[in-house]
VMD Tcl script that draws the C-alpha trace (Angstrom):
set ca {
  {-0.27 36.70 -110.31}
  {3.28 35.06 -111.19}
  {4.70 34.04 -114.75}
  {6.86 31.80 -116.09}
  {8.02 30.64 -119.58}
  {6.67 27.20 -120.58}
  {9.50 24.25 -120.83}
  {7.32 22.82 -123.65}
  {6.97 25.38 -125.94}
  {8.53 28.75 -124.48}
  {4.86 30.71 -124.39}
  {4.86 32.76 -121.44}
  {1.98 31.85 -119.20}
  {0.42 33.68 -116.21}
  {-1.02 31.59 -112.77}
  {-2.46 32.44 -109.94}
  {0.97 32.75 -106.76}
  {1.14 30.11 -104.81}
  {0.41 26.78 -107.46}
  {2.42 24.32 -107.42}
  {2.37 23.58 -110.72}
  {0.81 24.86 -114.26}
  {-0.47 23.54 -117.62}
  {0.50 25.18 -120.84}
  {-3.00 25.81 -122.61}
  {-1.30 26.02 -126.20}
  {0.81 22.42 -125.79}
  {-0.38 21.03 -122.32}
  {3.38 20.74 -120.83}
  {2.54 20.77 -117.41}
  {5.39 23.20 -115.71}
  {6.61 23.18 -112.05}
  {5.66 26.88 -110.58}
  {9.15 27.12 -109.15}
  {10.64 30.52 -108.09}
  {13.35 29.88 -110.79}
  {10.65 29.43 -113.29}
  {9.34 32.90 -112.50}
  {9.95 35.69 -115.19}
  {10.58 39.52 -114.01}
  {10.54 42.98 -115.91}
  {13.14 45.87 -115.03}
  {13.82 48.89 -117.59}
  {17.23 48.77 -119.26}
  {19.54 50.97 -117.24}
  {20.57 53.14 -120.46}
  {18.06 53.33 -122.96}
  {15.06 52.20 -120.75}
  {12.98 49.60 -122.86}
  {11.50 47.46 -120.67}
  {13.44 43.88 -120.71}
  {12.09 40.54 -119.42}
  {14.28 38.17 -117.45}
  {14.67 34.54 -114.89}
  {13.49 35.53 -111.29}
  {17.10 34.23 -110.50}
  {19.03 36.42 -112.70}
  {21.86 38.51 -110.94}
  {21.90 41.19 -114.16}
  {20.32 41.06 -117.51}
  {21.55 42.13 -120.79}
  {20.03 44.75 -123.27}
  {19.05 43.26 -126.87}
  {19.32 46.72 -128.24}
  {21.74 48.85 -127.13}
  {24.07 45.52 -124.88}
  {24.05 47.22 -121.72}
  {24.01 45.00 -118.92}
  {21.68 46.28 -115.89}
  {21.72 44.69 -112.71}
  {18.68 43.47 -110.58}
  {18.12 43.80 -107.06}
  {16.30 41.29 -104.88}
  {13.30 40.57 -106.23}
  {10.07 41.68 -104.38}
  {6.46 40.25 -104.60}
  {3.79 42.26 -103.88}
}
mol new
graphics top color blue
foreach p $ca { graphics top sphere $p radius 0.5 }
foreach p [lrange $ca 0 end-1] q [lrange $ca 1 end] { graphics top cylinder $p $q radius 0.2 }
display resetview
């Protein structure tokens, strides 16, 4: 499974890897499944809480305590 965040309406939707594209169920935007689409999880560097960034992202920035953790390459299972 893959996610991205909707360009429509920001919900985060889940699809099956490999589509090419996907339909929002809550406003029917239909989204290109592009790797830059793609969201990603890591665990905050410092505190730990798990943050949610772009597929693309080089490093991504605690909300609650601003530290900035950087992400490796990105590997799909």
């Amino acid at each position: 499974m893959a996610r991205l965040v909707c360009s429509g309406c920001y919900t985060l939707l889940m699809y099956s890897r490999g589509a090419k594209s996907v339909q929002c169920s809550c406003c029917r935007t239909i989204n290109a499944a592009s790797e830059a689409n793609q969201m990603a999880h890591i665990n905050c560097g410092n505190c730990r809480v798990l943050l949610m960034y772009q597929c693309e992202a080089h490093s991504v920035k605690c909300t609650l305590c601003n530290f900035v953790t950087s992400v490796g390459i990105l590997r799909f299972n």
